[in-house]
Structure formats: structure tokens, C-alpha cells
C-alpha positions in Angstrom: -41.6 -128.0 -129.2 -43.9 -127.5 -126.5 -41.8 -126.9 -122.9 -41.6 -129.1 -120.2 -42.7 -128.6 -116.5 -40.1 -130.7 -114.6 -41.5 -132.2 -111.3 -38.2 -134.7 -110.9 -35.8 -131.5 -110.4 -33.1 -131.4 -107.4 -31.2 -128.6 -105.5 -28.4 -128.3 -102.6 -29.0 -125.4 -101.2 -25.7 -124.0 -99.3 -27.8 -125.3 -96.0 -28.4 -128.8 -97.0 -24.9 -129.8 -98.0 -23.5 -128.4 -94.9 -25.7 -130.6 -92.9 -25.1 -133.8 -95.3 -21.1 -132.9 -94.9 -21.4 -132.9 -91.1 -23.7 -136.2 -90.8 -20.8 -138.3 -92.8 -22.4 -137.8 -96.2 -24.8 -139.4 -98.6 -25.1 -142.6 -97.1 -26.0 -144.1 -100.9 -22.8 -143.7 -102.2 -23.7 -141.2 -104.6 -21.0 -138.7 -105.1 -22.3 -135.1 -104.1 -23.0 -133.1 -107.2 -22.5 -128.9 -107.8 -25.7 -127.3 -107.5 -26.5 -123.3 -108.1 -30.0 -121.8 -109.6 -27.7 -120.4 -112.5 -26.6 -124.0 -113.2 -30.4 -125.0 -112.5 -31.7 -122.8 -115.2 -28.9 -123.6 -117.8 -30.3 -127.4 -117.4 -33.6 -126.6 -117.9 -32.3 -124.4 -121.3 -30.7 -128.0 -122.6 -33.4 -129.9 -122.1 -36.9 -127.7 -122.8 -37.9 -126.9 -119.6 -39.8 -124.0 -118.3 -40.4 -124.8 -114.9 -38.2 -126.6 -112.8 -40.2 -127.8 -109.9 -37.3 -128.5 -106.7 -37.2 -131.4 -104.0 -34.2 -132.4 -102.4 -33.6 -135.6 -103.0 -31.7 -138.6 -100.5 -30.9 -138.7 -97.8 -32.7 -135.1 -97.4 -33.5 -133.9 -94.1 -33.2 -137.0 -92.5 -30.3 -137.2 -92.1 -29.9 -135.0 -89.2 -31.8 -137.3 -87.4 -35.5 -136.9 -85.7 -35.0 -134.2 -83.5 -34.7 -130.1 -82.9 -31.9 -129.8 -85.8 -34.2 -131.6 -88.7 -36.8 -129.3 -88.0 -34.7 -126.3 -87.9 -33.3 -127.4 -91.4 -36.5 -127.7 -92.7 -38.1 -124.8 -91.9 -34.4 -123.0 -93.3 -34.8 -124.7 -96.8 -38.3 -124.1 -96.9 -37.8 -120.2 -96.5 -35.1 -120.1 -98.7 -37.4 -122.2 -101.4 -39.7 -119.6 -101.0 -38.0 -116.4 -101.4 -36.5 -117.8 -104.9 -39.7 -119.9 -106.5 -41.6 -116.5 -105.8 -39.1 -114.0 -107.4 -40.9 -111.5 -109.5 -37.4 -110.3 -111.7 -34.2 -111.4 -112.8 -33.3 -115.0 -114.7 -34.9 -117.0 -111.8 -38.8 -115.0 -111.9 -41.3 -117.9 -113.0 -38.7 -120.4 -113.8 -39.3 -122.4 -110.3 -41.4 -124.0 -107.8 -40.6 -126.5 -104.8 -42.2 -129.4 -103.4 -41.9 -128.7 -99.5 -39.1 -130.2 -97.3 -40.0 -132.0 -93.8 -38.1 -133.3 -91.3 -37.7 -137.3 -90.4 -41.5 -138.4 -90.2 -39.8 -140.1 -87.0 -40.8 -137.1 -86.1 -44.1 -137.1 -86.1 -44.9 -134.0 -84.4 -42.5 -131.9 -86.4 -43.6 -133.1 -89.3 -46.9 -132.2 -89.2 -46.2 -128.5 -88.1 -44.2 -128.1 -90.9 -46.6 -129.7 -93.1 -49.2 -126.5 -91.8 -46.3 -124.3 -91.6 -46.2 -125.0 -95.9 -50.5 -124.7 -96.5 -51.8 -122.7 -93.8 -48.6 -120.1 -93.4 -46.5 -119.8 -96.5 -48.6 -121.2 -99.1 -46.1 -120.9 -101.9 -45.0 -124.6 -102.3 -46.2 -126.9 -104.7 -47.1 -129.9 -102.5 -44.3 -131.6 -100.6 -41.2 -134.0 -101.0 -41.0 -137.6 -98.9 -38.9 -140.4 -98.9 -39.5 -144.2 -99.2 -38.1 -145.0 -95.6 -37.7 -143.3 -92.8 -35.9 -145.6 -89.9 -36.7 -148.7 -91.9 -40.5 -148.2 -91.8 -42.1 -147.7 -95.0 -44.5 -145.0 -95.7 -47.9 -146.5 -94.7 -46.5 -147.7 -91.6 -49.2 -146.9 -88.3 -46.8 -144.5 -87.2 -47.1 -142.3 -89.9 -51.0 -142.0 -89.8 -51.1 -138.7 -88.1 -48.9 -137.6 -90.8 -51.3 -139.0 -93.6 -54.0 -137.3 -91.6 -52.3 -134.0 -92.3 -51.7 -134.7 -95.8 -55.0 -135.3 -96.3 -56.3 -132.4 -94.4 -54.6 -130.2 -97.0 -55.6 -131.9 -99.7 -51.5 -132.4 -101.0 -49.5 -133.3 -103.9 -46.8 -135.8 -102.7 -43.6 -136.6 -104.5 -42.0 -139.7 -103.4 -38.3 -140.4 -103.6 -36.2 -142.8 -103.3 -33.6 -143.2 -100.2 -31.3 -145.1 -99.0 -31.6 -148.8 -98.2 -29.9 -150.8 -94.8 -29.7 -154.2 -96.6 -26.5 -156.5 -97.1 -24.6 -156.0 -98.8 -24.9 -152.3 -99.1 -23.4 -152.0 -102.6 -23.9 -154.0 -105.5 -20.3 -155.4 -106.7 -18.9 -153.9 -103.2 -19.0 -150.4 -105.0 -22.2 -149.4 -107.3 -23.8 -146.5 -105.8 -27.8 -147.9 -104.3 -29.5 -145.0 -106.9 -28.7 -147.3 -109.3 -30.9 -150.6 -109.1 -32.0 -150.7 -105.2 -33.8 -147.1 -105.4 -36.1 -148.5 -108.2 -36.8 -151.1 -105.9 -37.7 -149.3 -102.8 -40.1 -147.1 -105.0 -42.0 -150.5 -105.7 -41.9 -151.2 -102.3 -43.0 -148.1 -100.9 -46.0 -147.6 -103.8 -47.0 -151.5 -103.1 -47.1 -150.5 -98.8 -48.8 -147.3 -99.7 -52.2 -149.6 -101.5 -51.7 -152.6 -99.0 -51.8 -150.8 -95.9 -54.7 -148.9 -97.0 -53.2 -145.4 -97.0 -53.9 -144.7 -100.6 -57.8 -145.9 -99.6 -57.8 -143.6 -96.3 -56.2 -140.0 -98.5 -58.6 -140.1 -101.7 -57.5 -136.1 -101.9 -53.6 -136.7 -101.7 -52.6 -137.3 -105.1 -48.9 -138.9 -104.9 -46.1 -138.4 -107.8 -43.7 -142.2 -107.9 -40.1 -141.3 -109.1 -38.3 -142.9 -112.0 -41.6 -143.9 -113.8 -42.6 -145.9 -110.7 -39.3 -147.7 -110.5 -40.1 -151.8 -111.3 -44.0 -151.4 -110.3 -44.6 -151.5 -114.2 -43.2 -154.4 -114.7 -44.2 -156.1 -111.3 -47.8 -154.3 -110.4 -49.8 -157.0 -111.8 -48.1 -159.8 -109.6 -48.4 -157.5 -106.5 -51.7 -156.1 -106.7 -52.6 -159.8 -107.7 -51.8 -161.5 -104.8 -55.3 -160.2 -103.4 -57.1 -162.5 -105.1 -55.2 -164.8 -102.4 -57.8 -164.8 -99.4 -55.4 -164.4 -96.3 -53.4 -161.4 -98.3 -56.9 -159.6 -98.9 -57.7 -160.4 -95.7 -54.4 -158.7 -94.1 -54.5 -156.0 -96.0 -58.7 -155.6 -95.8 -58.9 -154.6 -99.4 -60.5 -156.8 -102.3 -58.2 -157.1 -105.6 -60.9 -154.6 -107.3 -59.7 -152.3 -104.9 -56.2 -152.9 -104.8 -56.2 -152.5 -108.7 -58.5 -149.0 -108.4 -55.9 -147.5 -105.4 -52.8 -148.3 -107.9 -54.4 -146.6 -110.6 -54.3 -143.2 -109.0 -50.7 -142.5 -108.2 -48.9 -140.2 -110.7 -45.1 -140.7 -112.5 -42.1 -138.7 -113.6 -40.4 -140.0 -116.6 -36.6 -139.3 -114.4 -33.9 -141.3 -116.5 -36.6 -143.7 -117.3 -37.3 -143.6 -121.2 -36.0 -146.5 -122.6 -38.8 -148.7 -124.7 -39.1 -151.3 -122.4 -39.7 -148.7 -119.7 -42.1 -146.5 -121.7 -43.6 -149.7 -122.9 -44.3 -150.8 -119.5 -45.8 -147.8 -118.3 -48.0 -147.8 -121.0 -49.5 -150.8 -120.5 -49.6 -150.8 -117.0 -51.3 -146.8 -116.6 -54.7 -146.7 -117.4 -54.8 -142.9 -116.9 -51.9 -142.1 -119.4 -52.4 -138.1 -118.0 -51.0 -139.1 -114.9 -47.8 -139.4 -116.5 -45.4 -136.3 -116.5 -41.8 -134.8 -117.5 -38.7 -135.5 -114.9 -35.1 -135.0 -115.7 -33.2 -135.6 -112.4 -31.0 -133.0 -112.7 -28.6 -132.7 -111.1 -27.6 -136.0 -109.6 -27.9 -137.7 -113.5 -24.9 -135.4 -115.0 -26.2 -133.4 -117.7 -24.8 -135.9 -120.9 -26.5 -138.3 -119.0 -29.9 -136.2 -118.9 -29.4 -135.0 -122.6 -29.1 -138.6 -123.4 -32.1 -139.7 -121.4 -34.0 -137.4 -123.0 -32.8 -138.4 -127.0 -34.0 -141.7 -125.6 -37.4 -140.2 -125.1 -37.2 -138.1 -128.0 -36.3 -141.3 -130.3 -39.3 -143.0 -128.9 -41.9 -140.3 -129.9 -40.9 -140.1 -133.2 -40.5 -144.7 -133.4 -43.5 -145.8 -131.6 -46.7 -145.9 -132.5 -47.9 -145.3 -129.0 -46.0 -142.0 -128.3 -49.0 -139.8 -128.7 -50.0 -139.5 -124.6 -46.4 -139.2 -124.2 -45.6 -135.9 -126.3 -44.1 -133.0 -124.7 -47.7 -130.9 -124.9 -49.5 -134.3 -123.1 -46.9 -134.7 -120.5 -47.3 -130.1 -120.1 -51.0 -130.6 -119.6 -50.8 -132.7 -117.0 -48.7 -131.0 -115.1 -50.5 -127.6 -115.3 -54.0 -130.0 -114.5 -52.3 -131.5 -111.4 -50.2 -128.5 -110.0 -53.3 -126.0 -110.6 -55.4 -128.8 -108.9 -53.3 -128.2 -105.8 -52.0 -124.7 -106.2 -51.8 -122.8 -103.2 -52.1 -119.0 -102.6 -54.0 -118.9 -105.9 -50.9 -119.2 -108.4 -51.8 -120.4 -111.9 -49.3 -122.6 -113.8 -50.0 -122.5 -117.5 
């Protein structure tokens, strides 16, 4: 079977759990999993990957707040991403690659000199990590522009994650951890704000990777995008539905524990571009039976469906080679 590129692929550097121990914790009520490139590289063995493309995933940087220390722990993770995506021997050489960390997009400033720090200094990342919220503004919010700007200056490769969520009550059932149901929410919500508020429109270079095969925008796209055939909403959000429809059509989604029919099914029907649809495991906040399990799911579906043929392992390859190569940096070739 052809190997996998995973772009949905987590780590905990010995830097980042410090900082998430001495803010309190993940605020999702996840519990914290182990995390070491040997136990990295044994995951990508299990499920048929060859390249294990890293973000850190909620509450990331953030959570040190929008200040000195976020910064600080950004540029930290990114240097250590970058001395182990780039070894040339040993187990780890050509096995990995990492979507950049930056700090709270609170702060702005900091933000965008890491985001130069990563293309104009380094050049070794893949394109670079963000989050859904950041101080309960979602990502096309006017603050963020100058941030866009950057983006879009560099011509990047976005993957968007899912974070935490302030609502009430925090926890389904007073206890189920918000990665379950409310972070495939606040995907939707994020990829709806990034085509309403134009910022898709104003960044035709940035190409942007949705987690968890777009969370519920699938299944609800059509309803959203919709509602701009209602005058005032087109009128807010100064786009026509032709528009609206032509923006959604250009993000990009990981598979991430999302593989059962009804979810393939709907991201069939709903991506017109079926090569903007590529491999994601989750590892390793989904514990590896959960992983192997995800993927017998997907495996089960290409050999069921009569529609499996743009999702097979050599498709789902291709497109990740055509859209990391499209933004390689530094002149690295993924094949």
C-alpha cells in the first residue's frame, strides 16, 4: 500500500508540557497524553505513514497568554522543530516535518515576527499551525488582518485546529472532554468566519488545511454558505452566494478520526476538488487502538464503496506532495 503523508500529527515537546503544567493544564479536559519521536515513529509504522507532519495541538502556545513568555515559547518549539524535521541520520532523518508554532494572535506583533522568523529566517517549516479562537475572537476577526497580511505575504499553508471553547456548560454531561463534539463545531465556525468575513477572498495564496474533515461543515456548508442568497447577510458580509460557494471550495481537509461513511460520504459530496482531501491520524491525543481503528474504518470504506477511488492511499499521497511542494520552503522536495 502506498504510504501516507500525515498532516494531522501532534507532539509535546519537553517545553510545551512544562508550560501547559504551569498554566493549570489543558483547559478542554483532555487528559495529557506521552509524547516522544521514538513513540512518534512507532505510530506512523502502525498505521503507513512516512511522514509525520507535527503541530501542537490545544491549547498550544496560548496558553501562556499574549505576552513576552508566548513568544519565547514559540520561537523554543520552533528551533527545536527544526533541528529534528531536518535530521540527515538516525530513525528520525526524513520521517518529519512541522507546521510552525505562533504565539496568541492577541499578539499581534509577535505573531507576525515569528511568522517571518519561519519564511524569511529558518525556512524549514511546512507552513504554520493556528487555532479556531484566540480570546473569543474567531480567526477573520479585524484584529487579525495584519496577521492575514503576513500570511499572505508568504504565500502559507495553514492548518487550523480546534481549541477550546468558553461556553456553558463547559462539558457535555458535566464531564465529556470539548474534543469530543464542541471542537467539530468550532471548526465550522471558524471555516464559515474565515469566507464571511472575507479573509479567504483577501489571501487567494494562503491555502488553509480544516481538521477532522472539516468538522460539521460537510453536513452544514450548504445552509451556511446559503444564507447569501439572503440580501442583508450578502450585504454584511459583501460577498454574493457565487462567491461565498467559490471561497469554501478552496480550503483543504485531513481525514483525523473522521472515516466513518456518513463522514466520508459527506465530504464527498460536499468537496468539489476531491485532491484537496488528505491523510490525518491524530496521533497522539486519539490513543493508538483508537487510531488503528479509525483507520480499519477508512480502510473498510475503500474496499465497500463505490466512491473510494479519490480517497485511496496513492490519491490522498499526491496531494499532499502537490500542496506541501507548492509551499516548500528552502527548496525541500517531498515525494
Amino acid at each position: 500500500m502506498t504510504p501516507h503523508i500525515d498532516v494531522h500529527f501532534h507532539a509535546l515537546p519537553p517545553a510545551y508540557k512544562a508550560a501547559v503544567a504551569a498554566h493549570g493544564g489543558d483547559p478542554s479536559g483532555f487528559p495529557e497524553p506521552d509524547w516522544s519521536p521514538e513513540a512518534a515513529l512507532k505510530s506512523m509504522e502502525a498505521v503507513g505513514s512516512s511522514i509525520g507532519v507535527f503541530s501542537v495541538s490545544s491549547p498550544g502556545v496560548p496558553i501562556t497568554g499574549a505576552g513576552e513568555e508566548g513568544r519565547k515559547l514559540a520561537r523554543e518549539l520552533n528551533t527545536y522543530f527544526g533541528e529534528l524535521c531536518t535530521r540527515q541520520e538516525g530513525p528520525f532523518a526524513g520521517k518529519f516535518a512541522f507546521f510552525g508554532i505562533l504565539p496568541s494572535w492577541e499578539d499581534v506583533e509577535g505573531t507576525v515576527a515569528e511568522i517571518n522568523f519561519l519564511f524569511t529566517e529558518q525556512k524549514l517549516c511546512a507552513g504554520v499551525g493556528m487555532y479556531t479562537t484566540y480570546g473569543g475572537k474567531l480567526p477573520g476577526h479585524p484584529s487579525f488582518q495584519p496577521i492575514w497580511e503576513a500570511l499572505q505575504t508568504h504565500k502559507a499553508l495553514v492548518h487550523l485546529h480546534p481549541t477550546s471553547v468558553e461556553i456553558t456548560p463547559r462539558f457535555i454531561g458535566g464531564f465529556l472532554p470539548q474534543p469530543i463534539v464542541d471542537y467539530p463545531q468550532d471548526t465550522t465556525r471558524a471555516a464559515v468566519d474565515l469566507v464571511m468575513t472575507g479573509t479567504v477572498r483577501a489571501c487567494p495564496d494562503v491555502d488553509i488545511i480544516l481538521s477532522h474533515a472539516g468538522g460539521t461543515l460537510p453536513y452544514l456548508g450548504a445552509r451556511a454558505f446559503g444564507s447569501l442568497m439572503i440580501p442583508h447577510i450578502a450585504q454584511r458580509a459583501g460577498l454574493t452566494y457565487e462567491q461565498g460557494v467559490e471561497d469554501a471550495a478552496r480550503f483543504y481537509y485531513d481525514l483525523a478520526l473522521s472515516t466513518s461513511p456518513s463522514q466520508l460520504n459527506a465530504l464527498l459530496d460536499f468537496v468539489p476538488d476531491k485532491s484537496k482531501i488528505l491523510f490525518g491520524s491524530d496521533f497522539p491525543y486519539a490513543p493508538m487502538p483508537s487510531i488503528l481503528g479509525v483507520v480499519k474504518g477508512y480502510q473498510a470504506f475503500l474496499e465497500k464503496s463505490p466512491r473510494a477511488e479519490p480517497l485511496k492511499p496513492e490519491a490522498l499521497r499526491a496531494n499532499a506532495v502537490a500542496l506541501l511542494n507548492k509551499h516548500s520552503l528552502g527548496g525541500k522536495v517531498y515525494e
